[in-house]
Structure formats: C-alpha cells, structure tokens
C-alpha positions in Angstrom: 156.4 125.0 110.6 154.3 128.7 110.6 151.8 130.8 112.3 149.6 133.1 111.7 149.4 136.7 113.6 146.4 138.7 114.5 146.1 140.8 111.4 145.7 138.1 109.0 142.5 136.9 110.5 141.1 140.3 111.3 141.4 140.9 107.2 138.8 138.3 106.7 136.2 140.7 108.6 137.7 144.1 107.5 135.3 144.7 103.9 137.2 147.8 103.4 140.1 146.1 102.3 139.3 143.5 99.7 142.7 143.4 98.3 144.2 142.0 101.6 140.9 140.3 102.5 141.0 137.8 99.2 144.7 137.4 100.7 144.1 136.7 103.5 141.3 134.2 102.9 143.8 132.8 100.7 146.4 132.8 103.5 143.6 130.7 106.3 142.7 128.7 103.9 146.0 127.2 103.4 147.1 126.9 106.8 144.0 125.3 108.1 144.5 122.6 105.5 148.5 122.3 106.3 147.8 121.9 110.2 149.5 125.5 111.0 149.3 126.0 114.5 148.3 129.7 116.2 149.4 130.6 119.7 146.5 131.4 121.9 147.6 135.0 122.3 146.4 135.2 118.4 143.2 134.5 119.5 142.9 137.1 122.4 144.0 139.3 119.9 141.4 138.5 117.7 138.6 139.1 119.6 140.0 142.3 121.7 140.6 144.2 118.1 137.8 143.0 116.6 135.5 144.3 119.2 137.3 147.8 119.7 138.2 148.8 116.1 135.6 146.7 114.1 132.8 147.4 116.6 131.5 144.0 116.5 129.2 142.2 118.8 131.1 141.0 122.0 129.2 137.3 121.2 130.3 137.6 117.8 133.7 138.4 118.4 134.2 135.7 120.6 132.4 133.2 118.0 135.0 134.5 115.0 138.1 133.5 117.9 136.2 130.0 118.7 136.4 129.1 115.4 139.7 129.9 115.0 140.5 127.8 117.9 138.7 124.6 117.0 139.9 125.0 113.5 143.3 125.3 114.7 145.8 123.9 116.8 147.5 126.1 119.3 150.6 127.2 120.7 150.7 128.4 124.3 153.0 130.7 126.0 155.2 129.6 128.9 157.0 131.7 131.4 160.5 131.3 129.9 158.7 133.0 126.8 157.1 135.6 129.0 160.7 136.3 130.2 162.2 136.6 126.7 159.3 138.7 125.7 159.9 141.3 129.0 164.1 141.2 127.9 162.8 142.3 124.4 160.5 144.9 125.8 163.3 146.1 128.3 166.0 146.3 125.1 163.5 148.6 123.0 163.9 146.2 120.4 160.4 144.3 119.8 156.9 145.4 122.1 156.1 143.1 124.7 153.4 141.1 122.7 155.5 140.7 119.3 158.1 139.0 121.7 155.8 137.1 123.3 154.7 135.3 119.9 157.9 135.3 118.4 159.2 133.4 121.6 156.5 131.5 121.7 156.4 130.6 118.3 160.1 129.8 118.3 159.7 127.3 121.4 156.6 125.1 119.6 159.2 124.7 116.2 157.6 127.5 114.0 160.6 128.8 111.6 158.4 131.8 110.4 155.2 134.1 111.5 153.1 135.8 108.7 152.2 139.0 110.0 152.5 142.7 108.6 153.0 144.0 111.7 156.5 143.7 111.9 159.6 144.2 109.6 159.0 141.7 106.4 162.2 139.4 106.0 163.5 140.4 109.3 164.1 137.5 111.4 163.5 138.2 115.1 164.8 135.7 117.7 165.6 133.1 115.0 162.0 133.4 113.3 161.6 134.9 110.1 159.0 137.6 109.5 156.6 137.6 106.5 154.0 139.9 105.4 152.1 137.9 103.5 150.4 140.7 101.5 152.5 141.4 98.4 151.8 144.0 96.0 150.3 141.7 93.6 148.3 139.2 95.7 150.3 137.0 98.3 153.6 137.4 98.7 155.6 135.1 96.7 157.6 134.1 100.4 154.4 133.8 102.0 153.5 131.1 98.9 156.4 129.4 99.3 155.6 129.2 103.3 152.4 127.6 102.9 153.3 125.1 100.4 155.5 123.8 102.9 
C-alpha cells in the first residue's frame, strides 16, 4: 500500500507548473481509483499551503481538502506516531511533520509515500520515498507504485 504527500495535490492547483501538474493529475488519478489512502495531516496541509502560498479563498481551500477527504480514505495519527515523529525531530534526522507521516504511514501498512519533499529512494523508518516527478513525466518507480 501508498500515500500521497501534500505536494502532489497542491500541483493540481499550481498553473505555473504544468509539467508536474499533468503529473500529478496523473498521480490522483491513479490512487483515487486503487483505494490509496492519505493521512489526515495531508489534508491540513493542503489547505494551510494552499491558502498562504497560493492565496486562495479560505472557503475554497477548505473545499479542495474536502474533496480530498471524501474521495479518499484516511490514515490518522496516533500518539505512538506523534512520539516517533518528536525522536526524529530530536535526532535531526527528519522535521517533525515528515516523521509524523512517515510513522504514520508506516503503522496503517503503506510500504511507500510519493512526495518530493524528501530524499527520492531513501527509505525512512522502513518506508520508501518516491518523487513521483521524473524528468520525463512520472517517475518510472512512481508507475510501478500505482500499478500496484
């Protein structure tokens, strides 16, 4: 099983980068139909970024994140991933809120997170990290990912 970070679903608002935006819808698409689940924190995320960087509407902002969470099944943090996360934090090895969904992730089954916000390939608590936006279009891992 995957997830999805933030950044893939903000590039389906962001018309300043088509390239990752076709990706991207490419990326939703594919996950919606597979039943990939996104942790809740995704969709704080979401709307908190798209508000403050993309300057959009407060009531839009929270529409876009509803939709993402009735079209998706979600994965919520617990303490014990809370704890992991603040360990992480404390090592200087991951920030808080990368912890926090890798843990989190980790707990509900997911084997990998596509994201390009951290280290592509790198696997991170026993979850491997793929940036799903490859040179050419989607990555070939990130493919491979969502064909299950």
């Amino acid at each position: 099983m995957i997830t999805i970070d933030s950044n893939v679903f903000l590039y389906l608002l962001d018309d300043a980068a088509p390239a990752k935006q076709a990706i991207a819808a490419r990326v939703v698409s594919a996950a919606s139909e597979r039943g990939v689940p996104v942790a809740l924190q995704v969709i704080g995320e979401v709307q908190s970024v798209a508000i403050r960087k993309l300057k959009m509407p407060p009531f839009v902002a929270a529409q876009y994140a509803r939709n993402i969470l009735t079209t998706f099944d979600s994965l919520g943090a617990a303490s014990a991933d809370a704890d992991v996360a603040l360990g992480q934090l404390g090592s200087g090895r991951l920030s808080y809120w990368d912890a926090l969904l890798i843990a989190c992730a980790k707990r509900h089954g997911c084997t990998a997170i596509l994201t390009e916000d951290m280290q592509d390939g790198a696997t991170l608590l026993g979850v491997e990290i793929c940036n799903p936006f490859g040179a050419d279009g989607l990555s070939p891992r990130a493919a491979a990912l969502l064909a299950g």
